[in-house]
mmCIF file of the N, C-alpha and C atoms, coordinates in Angstrom:
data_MODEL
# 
_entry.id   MODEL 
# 
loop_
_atom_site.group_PDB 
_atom_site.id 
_atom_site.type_symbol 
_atom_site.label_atom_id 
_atom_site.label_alt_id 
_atom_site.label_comp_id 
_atom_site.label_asym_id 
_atom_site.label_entity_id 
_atom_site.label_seq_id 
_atom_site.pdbx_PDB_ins_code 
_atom_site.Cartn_x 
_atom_site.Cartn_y 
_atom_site.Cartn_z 
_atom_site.occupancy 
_atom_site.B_iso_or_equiv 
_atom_site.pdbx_formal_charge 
_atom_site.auth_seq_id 
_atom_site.auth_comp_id 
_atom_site.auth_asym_id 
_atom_site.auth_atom_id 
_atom_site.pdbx_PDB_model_num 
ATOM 1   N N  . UNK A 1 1  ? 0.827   -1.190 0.000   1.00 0.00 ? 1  UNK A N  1 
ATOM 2   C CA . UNK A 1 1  ? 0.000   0.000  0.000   1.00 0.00 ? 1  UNK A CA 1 
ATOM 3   C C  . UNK A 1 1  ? 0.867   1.247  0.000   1.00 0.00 ? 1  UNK A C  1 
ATOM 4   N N  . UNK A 1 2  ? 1.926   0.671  0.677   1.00 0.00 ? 2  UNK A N  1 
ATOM 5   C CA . UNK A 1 2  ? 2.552   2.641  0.674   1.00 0.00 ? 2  UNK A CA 1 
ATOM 6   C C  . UNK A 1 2  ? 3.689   2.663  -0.130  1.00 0.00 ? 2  UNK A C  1 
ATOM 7   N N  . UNK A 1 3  ? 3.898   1.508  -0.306  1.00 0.00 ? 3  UNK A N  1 
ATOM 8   C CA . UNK A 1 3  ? 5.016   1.952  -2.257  1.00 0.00 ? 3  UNK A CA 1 
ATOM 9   C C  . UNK A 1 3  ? 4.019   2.417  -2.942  1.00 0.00 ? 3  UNK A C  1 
ATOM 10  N N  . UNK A 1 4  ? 2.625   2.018  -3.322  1.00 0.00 ? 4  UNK A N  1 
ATOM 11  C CA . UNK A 1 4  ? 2.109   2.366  -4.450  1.00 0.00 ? 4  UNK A CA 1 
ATOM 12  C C  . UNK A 1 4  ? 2.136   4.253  -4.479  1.00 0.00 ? 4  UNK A C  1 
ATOM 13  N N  . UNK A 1 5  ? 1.794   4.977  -2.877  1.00 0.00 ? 5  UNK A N  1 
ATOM 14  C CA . UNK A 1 5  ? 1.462   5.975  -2.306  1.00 0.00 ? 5  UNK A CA 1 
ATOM 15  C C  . UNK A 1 5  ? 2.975   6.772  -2.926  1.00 0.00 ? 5  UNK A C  1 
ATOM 16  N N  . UNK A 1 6  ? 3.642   6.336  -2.146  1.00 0.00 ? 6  UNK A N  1 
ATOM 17  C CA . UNK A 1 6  ? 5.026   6.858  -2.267  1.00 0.00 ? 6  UNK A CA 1 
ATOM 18  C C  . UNK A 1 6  ? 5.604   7.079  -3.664  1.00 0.00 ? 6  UNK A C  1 
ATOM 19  N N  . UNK A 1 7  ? 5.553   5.996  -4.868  1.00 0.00 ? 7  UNK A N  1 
ATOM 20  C CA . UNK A 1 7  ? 6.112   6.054  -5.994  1.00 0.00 ? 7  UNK A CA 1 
ATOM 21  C C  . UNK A 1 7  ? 4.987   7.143  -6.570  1.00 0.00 ? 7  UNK A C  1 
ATOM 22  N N  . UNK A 1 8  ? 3.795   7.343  -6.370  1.00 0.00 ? 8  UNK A N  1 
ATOM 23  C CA . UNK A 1 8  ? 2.438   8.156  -7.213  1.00 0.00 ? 8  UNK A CA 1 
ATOM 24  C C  . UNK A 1 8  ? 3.037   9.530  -6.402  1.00 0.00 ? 8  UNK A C  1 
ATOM 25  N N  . UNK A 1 9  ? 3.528   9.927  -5.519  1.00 0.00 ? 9  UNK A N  1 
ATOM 26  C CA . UNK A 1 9  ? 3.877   11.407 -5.160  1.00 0.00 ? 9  UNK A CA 1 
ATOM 27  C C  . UNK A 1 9  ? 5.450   11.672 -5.530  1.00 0.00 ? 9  UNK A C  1 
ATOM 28  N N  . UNK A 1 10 ? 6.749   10.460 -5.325  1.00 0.00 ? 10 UNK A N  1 
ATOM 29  C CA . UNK A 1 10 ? 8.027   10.617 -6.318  1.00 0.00 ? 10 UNK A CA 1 
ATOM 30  C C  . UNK A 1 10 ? 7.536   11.145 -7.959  1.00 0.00 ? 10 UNK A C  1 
ATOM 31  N N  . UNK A 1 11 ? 6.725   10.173 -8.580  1.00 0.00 ? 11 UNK A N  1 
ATOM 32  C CA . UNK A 1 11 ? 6.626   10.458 -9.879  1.00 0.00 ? 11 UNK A CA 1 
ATOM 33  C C  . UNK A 1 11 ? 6.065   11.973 -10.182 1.00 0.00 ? 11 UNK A C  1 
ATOM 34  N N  . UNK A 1 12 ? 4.765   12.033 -9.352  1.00 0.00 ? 12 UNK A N  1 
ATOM 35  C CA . UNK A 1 12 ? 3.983   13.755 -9.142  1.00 0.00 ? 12 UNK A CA 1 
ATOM 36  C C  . UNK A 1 12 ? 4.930   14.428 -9.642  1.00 0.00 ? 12 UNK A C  1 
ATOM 37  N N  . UNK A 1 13 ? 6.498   14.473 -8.740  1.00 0.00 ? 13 UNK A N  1 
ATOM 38  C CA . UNK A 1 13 ? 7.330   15.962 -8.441  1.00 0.00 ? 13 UNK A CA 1 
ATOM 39  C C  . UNK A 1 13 ? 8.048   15.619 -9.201  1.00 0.00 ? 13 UNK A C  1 
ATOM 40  N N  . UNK A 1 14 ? 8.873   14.647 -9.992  1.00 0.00 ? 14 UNK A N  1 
ATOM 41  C CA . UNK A 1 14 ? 9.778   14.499 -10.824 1.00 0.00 ? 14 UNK A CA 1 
ATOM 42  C C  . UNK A 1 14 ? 9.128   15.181 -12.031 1.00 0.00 ? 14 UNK A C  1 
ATOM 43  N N  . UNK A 1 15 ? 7.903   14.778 -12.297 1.00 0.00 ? 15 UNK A N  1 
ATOM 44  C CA . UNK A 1 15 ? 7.398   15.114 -13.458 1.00 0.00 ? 15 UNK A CA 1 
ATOM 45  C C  . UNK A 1 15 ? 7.305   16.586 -13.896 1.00 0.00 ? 15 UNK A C  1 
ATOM 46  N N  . UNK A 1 16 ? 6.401   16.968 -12.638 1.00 0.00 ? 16 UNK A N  1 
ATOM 47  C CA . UNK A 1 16 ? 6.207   18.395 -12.522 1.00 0.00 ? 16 UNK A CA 1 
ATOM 48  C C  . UNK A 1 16 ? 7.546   19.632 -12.913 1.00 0.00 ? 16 UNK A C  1 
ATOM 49  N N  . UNK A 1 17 ? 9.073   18.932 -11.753 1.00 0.00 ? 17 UNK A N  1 
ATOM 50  C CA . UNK A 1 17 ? 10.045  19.283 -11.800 1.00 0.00 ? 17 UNK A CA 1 
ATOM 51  C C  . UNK A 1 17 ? 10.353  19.591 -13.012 1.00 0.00 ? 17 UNK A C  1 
ATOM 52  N N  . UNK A 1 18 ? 10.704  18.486 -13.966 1.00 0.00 ? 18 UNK A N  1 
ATOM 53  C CA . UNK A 1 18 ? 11.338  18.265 -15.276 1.00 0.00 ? 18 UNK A CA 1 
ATOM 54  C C  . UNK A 1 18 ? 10.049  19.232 -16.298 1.00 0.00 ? 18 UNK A C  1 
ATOM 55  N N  . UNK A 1 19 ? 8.893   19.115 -16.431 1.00 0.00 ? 19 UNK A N  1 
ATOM 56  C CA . UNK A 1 19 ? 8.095   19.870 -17.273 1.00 0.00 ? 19 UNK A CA 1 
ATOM 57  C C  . UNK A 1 19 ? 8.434   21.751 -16.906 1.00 0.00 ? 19 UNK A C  1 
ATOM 58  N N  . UNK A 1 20 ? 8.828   21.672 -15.486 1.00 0.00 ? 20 UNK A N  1 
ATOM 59  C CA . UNK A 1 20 ? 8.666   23.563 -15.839 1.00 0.00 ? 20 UNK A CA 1 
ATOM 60  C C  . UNK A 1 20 ? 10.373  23.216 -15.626 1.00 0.00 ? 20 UNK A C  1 
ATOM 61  N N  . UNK A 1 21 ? 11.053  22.678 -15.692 1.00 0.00 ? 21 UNK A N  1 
ATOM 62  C CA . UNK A 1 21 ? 12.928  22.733 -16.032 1.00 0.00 ? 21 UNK A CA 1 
ATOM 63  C C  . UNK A 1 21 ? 12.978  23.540 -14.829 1.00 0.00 ? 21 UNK A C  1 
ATOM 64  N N  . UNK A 1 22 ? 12.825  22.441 -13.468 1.00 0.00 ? 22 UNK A N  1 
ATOM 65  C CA . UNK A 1 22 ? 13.910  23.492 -12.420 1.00 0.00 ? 22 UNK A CA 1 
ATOM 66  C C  . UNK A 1 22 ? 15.186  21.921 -12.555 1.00 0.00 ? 22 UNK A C  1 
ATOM 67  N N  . UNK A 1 23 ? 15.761  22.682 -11.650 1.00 0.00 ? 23 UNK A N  1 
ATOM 68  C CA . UNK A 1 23 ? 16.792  21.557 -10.996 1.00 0.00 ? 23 UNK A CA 1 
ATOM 69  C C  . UNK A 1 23 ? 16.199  21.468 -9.467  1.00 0.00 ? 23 UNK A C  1 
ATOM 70  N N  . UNK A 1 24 ? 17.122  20.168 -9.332  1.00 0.00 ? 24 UNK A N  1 
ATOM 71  C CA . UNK A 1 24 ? 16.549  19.909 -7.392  1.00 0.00 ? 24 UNK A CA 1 
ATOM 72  C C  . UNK A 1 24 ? 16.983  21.066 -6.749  1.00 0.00 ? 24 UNK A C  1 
ATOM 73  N N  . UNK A 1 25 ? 18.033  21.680 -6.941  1.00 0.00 ? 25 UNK A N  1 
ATOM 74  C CA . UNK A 1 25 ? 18.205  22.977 -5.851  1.00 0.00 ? 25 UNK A CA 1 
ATOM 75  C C  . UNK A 1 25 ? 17.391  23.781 -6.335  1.00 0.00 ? 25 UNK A C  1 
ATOM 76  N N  . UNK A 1 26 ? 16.673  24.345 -7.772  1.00 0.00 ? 26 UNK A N  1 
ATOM 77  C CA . UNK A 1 26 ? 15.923  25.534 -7.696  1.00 0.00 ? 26 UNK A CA 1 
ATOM 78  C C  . UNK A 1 26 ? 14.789  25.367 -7.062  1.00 0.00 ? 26 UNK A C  1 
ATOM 79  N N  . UNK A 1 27 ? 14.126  23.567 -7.266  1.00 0.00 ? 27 UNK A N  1 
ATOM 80  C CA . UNK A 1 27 ? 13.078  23.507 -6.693  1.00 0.00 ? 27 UNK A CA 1 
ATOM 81  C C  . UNK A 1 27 ? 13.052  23.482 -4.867  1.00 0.00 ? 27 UNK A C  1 
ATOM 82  N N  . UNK A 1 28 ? 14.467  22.983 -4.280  1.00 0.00 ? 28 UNK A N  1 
ATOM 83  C CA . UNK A 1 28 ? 14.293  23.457 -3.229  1.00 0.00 ? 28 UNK A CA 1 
ATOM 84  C C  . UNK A 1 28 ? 14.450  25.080 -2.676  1.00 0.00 ? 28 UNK A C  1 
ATOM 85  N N  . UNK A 1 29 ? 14.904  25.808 -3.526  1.00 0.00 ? 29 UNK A N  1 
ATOM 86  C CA . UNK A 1 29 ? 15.199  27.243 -2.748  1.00 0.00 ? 29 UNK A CA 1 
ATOM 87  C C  . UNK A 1 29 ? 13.929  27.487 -3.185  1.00 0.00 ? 29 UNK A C  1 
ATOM 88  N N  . UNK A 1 30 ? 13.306  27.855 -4.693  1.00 0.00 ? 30 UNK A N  1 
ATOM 89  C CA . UNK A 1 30 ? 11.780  28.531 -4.372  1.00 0.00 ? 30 UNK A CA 1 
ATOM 90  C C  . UNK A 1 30 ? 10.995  27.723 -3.443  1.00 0.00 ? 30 UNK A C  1 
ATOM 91  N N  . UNK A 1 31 ? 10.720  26.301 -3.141  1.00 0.00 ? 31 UNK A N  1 
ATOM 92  C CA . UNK A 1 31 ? 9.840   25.957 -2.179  1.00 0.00 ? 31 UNK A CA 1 
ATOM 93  C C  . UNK A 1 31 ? 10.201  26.363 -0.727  1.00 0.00 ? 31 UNK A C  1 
ATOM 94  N N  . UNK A 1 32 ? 11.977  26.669 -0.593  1.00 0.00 ? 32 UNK A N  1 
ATOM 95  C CA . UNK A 1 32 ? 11.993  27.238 0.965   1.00 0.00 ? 32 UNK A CA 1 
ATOM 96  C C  . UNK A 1 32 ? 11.942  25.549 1.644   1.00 0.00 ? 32 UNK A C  1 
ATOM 97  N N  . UNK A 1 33 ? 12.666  24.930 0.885   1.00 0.00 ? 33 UNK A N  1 
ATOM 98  C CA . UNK A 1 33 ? 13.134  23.472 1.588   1.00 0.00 ? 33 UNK A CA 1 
ATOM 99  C C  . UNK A 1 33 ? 14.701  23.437 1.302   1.00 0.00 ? 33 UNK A C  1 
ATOM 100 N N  . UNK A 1 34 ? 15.016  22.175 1.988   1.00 0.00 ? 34 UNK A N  1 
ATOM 101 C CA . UNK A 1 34 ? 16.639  21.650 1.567   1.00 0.00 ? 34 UNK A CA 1 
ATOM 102 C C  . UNK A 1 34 ? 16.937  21.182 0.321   1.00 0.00 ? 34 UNK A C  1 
ATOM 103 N N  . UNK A 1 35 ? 18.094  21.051 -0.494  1.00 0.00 ? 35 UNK A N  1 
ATOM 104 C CA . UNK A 1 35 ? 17.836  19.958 -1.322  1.00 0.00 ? 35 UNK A CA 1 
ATOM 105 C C  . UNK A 1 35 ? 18.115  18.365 -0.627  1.00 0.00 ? 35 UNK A C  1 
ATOM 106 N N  . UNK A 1 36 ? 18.349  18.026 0.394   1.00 0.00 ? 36 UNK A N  1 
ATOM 107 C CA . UNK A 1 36 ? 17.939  16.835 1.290   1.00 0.00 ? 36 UNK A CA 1 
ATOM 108 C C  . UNK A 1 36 ? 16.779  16.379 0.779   1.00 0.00 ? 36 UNK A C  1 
ATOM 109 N N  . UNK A 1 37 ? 15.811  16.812 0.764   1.00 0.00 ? 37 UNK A N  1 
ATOM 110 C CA . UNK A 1 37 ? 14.075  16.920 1.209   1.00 0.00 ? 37 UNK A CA 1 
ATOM 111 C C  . UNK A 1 37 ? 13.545  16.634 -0.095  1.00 0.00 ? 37 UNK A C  1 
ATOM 112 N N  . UNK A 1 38 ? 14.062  17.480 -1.031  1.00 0.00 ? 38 UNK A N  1 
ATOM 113 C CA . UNK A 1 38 ? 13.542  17.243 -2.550  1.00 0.00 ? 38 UNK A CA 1 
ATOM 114 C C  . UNK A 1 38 ? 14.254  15.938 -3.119  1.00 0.00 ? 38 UNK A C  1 
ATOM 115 N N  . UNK A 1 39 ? 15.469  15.667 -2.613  1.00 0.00 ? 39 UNK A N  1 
ATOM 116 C CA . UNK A 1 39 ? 16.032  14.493 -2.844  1.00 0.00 ? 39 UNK A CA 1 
ATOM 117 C C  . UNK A 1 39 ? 15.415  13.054 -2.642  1.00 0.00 ? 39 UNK A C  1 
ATOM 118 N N  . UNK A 1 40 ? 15.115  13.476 -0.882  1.00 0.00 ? 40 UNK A N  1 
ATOM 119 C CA . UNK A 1 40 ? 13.885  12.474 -0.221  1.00 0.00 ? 40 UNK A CA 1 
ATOM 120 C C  . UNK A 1 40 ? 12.965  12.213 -0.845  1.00 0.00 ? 40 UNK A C  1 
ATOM 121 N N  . UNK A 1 41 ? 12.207  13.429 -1.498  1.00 0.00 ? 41 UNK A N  1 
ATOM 122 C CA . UNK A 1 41 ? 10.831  12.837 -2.183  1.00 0.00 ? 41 UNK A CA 1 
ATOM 123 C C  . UNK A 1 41 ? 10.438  12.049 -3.219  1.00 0.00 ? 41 UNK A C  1 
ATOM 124 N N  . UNK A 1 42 ? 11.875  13.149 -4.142  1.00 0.00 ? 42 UNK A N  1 
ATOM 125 C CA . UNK A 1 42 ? 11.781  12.138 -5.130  1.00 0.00 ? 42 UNK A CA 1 
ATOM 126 C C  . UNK A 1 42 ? 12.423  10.636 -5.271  1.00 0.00 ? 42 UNK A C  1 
ATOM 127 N N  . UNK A 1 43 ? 13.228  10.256 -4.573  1.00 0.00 ? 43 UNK A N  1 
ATOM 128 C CA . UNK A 1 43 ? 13.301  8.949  -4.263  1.00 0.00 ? 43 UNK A CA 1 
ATOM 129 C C  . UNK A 1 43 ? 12.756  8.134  -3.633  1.00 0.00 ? 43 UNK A C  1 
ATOM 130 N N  . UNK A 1 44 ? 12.014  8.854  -2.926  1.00 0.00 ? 44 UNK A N  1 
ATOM 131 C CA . UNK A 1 44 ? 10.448  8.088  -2.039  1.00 0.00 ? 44 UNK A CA 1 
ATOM 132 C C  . UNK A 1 44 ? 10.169  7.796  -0.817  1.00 0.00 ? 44 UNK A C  1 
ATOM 133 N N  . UNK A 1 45 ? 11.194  8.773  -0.183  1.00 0.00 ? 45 UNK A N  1 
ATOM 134 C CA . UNK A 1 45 ? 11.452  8.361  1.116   1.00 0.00 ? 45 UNK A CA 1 
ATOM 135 C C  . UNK A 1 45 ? 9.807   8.111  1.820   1.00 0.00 ? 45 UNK A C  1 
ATOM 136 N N  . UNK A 1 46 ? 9.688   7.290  2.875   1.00 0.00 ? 46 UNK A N  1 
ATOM 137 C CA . UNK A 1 46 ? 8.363   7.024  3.397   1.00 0.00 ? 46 UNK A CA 1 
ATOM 138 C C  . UNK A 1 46 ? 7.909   7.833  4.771   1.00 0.00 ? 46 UNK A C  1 
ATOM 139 N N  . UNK A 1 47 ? 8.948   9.005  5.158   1.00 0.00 ? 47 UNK A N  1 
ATOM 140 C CA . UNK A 1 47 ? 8.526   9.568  6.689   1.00 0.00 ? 47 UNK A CA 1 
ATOM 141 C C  . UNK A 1 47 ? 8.794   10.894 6.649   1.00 0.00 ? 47 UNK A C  1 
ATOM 142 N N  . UNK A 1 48 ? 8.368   11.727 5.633   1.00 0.00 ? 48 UNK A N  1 
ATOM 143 C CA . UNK A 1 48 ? 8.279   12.935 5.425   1.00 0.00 ? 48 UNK A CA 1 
ATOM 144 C C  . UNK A 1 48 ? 7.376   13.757 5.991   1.00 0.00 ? 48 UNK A C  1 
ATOM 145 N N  . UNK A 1 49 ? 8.101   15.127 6.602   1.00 0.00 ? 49 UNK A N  1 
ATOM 146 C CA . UNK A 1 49 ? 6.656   15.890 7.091   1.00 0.00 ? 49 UNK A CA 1 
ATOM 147 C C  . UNK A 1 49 ? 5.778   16.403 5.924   1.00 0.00 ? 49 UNK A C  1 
ATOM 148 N N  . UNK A 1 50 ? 4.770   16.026 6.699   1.00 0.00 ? 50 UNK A N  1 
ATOM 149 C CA . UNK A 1 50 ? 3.652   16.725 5.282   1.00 0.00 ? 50 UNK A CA 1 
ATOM 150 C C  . UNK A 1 50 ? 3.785   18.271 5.394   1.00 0.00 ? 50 UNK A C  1 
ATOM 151 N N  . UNK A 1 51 ? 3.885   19.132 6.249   1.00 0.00 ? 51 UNK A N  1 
ATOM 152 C CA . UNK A 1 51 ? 4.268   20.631 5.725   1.00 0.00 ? 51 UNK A CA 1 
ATOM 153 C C  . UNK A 1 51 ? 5.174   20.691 4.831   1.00 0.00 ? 51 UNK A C  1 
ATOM 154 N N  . UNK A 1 52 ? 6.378   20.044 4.923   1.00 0.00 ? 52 UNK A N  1 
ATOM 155 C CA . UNK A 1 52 ? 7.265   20.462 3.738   1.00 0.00 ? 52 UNK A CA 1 
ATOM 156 C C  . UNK A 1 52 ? 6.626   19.548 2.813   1.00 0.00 ? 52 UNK A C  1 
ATOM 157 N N  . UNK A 1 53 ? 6.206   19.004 2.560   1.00 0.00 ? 53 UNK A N  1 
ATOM 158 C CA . UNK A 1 53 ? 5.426   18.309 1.242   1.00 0.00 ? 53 UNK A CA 1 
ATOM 159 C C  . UNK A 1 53 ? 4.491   19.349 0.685   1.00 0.00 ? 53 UNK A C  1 
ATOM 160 N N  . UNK A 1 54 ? 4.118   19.809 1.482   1.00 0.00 ? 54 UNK A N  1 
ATOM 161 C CA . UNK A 1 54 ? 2.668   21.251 0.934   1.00 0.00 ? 54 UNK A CA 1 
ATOM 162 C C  . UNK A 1 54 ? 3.632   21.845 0.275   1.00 0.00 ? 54 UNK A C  1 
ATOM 163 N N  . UNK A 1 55 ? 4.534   22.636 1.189   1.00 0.00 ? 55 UNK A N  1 
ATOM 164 C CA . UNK A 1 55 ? 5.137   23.427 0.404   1.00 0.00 ? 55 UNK A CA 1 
ATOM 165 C C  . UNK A 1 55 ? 5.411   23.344 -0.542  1.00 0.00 ? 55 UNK A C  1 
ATOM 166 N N  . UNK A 1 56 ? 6.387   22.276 -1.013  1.00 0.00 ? 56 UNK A N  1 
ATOM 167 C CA . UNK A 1 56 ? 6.824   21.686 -2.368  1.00 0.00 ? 56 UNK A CA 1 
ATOM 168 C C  . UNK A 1 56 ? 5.689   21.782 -3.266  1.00 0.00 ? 56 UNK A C  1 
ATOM 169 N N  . UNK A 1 57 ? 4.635   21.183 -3.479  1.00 0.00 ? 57 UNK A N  1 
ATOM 170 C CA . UNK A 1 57 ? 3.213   20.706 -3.953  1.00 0.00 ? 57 UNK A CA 1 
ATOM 171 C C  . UNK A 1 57 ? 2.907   21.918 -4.006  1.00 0.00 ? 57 UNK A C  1 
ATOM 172 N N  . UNK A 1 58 ? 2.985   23.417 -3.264  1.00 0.00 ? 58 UNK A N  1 
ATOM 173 C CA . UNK A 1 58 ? 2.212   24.382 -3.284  1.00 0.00 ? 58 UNK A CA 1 
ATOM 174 C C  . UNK A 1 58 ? 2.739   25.353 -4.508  1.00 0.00 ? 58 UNK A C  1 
ATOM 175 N N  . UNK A 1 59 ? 3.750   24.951 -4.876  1.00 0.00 ? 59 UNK A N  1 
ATOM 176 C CA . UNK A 1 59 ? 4.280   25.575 -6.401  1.00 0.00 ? 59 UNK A CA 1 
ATOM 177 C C  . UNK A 1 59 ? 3.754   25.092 -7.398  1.00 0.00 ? 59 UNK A C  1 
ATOM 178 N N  . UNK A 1 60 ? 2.996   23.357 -7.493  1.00 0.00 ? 60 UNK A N  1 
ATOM 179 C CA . UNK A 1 60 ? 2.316   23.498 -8.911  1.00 0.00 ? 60 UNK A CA 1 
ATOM 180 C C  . UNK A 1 60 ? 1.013   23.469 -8.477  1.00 0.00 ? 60 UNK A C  1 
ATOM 181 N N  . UNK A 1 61 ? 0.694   23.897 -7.261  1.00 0.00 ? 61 UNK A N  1 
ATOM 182 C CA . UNK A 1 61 ? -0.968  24.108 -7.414  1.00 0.00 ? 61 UNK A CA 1 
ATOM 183 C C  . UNK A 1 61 ? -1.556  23.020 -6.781  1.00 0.00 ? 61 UNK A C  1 
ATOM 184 N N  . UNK A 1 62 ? -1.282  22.313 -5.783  1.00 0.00 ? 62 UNK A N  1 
ATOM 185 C CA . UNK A 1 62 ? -1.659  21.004 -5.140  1.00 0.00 ? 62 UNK A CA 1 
ATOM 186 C C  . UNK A 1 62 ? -1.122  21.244 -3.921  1.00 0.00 ? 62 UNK A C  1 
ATOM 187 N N  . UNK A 1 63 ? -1.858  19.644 -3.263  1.00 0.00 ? 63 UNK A N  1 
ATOM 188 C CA . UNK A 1 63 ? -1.835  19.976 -1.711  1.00 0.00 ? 63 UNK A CA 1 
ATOM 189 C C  . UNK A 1 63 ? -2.381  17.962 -1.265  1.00 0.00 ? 63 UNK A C  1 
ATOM 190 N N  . UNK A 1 64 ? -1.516  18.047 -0.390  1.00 0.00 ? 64 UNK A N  1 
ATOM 191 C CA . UNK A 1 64 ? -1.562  17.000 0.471   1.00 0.00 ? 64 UNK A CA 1 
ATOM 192 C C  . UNK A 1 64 ? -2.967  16.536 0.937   1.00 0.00 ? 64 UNK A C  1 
ATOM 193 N N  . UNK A 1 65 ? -3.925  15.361 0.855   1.00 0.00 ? 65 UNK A N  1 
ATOM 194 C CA . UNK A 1 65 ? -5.077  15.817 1.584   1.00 0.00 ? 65 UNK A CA 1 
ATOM 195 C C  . UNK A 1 65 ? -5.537  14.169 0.924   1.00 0.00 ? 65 UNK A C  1 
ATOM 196 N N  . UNK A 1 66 ? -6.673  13.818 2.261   1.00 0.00 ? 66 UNK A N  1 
ATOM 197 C CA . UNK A 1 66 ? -7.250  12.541 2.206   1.00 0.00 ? 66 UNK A CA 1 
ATOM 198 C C  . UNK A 1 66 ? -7.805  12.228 1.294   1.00 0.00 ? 66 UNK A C  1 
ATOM 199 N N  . UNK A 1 67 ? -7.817  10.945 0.239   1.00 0.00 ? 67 UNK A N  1 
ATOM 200 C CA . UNK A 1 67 ? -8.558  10.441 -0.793  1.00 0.00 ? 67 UNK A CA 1 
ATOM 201 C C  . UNK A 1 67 ? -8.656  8.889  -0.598  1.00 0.00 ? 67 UNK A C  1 
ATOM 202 N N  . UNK A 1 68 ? -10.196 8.772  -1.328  1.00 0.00 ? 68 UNK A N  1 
ATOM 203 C CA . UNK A 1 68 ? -10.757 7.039  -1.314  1.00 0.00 ? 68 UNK A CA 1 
ATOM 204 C C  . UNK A 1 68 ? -9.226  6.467  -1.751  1.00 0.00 ? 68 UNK A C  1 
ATOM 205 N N  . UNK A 1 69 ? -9.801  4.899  -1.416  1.00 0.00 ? 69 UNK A N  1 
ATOM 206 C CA . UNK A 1 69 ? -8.667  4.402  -1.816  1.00 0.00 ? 69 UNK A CA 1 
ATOM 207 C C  . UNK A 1 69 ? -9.273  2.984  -2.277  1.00 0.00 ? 69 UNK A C  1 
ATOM 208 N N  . UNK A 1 70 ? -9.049  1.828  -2.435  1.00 0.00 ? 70 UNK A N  1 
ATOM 209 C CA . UNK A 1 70 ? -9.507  0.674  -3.145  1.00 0.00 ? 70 UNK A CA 1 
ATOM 210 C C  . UNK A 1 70 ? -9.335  -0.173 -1.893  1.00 0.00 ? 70 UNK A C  1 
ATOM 211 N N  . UNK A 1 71 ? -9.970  -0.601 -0.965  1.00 0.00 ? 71 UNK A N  1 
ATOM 212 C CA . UNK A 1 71 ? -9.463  -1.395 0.133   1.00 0.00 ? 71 UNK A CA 1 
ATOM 213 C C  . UNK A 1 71 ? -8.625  -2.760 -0.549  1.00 0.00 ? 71 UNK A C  1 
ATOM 214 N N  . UNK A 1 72 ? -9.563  -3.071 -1.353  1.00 0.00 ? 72 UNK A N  1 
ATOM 215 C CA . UNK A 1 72 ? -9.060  -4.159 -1.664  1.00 0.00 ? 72 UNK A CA 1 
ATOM 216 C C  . UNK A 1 72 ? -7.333  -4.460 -2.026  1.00 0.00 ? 72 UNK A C  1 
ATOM 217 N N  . UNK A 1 73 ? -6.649  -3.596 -2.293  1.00 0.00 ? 73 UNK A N  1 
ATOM 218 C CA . UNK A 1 73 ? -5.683  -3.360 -2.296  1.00 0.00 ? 73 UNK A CA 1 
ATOM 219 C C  . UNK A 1 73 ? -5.094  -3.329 -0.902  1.00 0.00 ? 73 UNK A C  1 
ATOM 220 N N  . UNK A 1 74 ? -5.534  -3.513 -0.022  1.00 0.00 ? 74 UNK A N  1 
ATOM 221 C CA . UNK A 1 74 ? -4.829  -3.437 1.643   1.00 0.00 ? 74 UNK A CA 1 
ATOM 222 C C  . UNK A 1 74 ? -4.109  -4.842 1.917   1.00 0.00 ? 74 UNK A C  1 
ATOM 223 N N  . UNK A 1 75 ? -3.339  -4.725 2.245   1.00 0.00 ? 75 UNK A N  1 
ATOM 224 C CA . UNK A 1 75 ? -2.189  -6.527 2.602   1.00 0.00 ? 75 UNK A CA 1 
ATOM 225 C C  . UNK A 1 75 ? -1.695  -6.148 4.079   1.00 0.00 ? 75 UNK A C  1 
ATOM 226 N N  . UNK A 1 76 ? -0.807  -7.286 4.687   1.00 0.00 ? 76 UNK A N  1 
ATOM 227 C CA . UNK A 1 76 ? -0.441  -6.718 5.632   1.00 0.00 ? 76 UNK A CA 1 
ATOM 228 C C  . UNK A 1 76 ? 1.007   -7.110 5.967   1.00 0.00 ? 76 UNK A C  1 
ATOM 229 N N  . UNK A 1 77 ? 1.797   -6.121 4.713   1.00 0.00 ? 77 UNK A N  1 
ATOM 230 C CA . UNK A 1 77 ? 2.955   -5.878 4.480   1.00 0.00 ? 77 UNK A CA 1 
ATOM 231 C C  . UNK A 1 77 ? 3.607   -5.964 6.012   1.00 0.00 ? 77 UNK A C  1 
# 
């Protein structure tokens, strides 16, 4: 369940990243993060604060926040 989570928000910011051409440091200085953090995400780290995730997310217009999910997809990794 939380690779699927994790790789669907890595891919989000890589994508996003590469379509408006920052680099990991531009995208961390305009978001006002590390490049640690942008590094983290996009490799998928799994224990990130969600404020600095907003932040990041708050440059293309998105935001962290609860959605359905398919139970059936639940295991117990």
């Amino acid at each position: 369940m939380y690779k699927e989570v994790k790789s669907d928000l890595s891919a989000f910011l890589k994508e996003k990243r590469k379509i408006t051409k920052l680099t990991q440091k531009e995208l961390a200085f305009k978001a006002g993060v590390g490049l640690r953090f942008i590094r983290d995400m996009e490799q998928g780290k799994t224990t990130l604060r969600m404020d600095k995730v907003n932040q990041v997310l708050r440059l293309f217009g998105h935001e962290l926040k609860p959605c359905p999910m398919d139970r059936s997809k639940l295991t117990n990794e």
